[in-house]
C-alpha positions, -999 to +999 in steps of 0.1 A: -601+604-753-626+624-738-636+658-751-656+691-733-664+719-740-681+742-713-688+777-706-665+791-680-686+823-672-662+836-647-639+837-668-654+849-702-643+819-723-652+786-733-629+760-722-619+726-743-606+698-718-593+667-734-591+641-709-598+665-685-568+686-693-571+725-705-565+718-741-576+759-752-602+787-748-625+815-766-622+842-752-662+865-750-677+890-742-709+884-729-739+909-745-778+916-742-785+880-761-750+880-778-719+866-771-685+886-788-663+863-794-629+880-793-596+858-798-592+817-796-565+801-779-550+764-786-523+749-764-495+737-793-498+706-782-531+705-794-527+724-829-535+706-859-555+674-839-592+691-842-596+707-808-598+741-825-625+728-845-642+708-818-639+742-795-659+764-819-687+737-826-695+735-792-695+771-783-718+778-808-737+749-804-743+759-764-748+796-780-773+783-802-793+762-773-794+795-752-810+816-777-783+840-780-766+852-809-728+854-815-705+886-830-672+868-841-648+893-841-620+862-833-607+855-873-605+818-862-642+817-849-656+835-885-632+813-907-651+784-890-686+798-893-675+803-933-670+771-931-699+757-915-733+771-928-751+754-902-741+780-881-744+812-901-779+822-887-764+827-854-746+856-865-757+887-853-769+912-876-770+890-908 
């Protein structure tokens, strides 16, 4: 199984393809050296496998390498932060 996750600008989001297949999205909007992140989408068939987890670790991960800081406003995308101090400097305004 292969796993991606890569910044679709054109469209706002970050995208998750599992073997090459649109497995879900985060929705952003992109800021002066922020990125909103406003809702997170998984296909079902996906739900409950890790993708969800997988999608926020890399979009903050590829937030992190460009410098920028992140605004969760998406619950999903501030649970996981909660969850994952690693990332909690990234947050904008903390």
């Amino acid at each position: 199984m292969t796993v991606l996750v890569e910044d679709n600008p054109a469209r706002n989001r970050f995208e998750i393809l599992i073997d090459d297949g649109l497995a879900g999205f985060a929705s952003y909007r992109p800021g002066p050296a922020t990125v909103t992140v406003t809702h997170t989408e998984i296909d079902p068939a996906y739900r409950g496998r890790g993708a969800g987890d997988a999608l926020a670790h890399g979009l903050l991960s590829q937030i992190r390498d460009r410098g920028e800081r992140v605004v969760p406003q998406c619950s999903f995308i501030a649970a996981y932060i909660d969850r994952h101090p690693e990332f909690a400097e990234l947050v904008a305004g903390d």
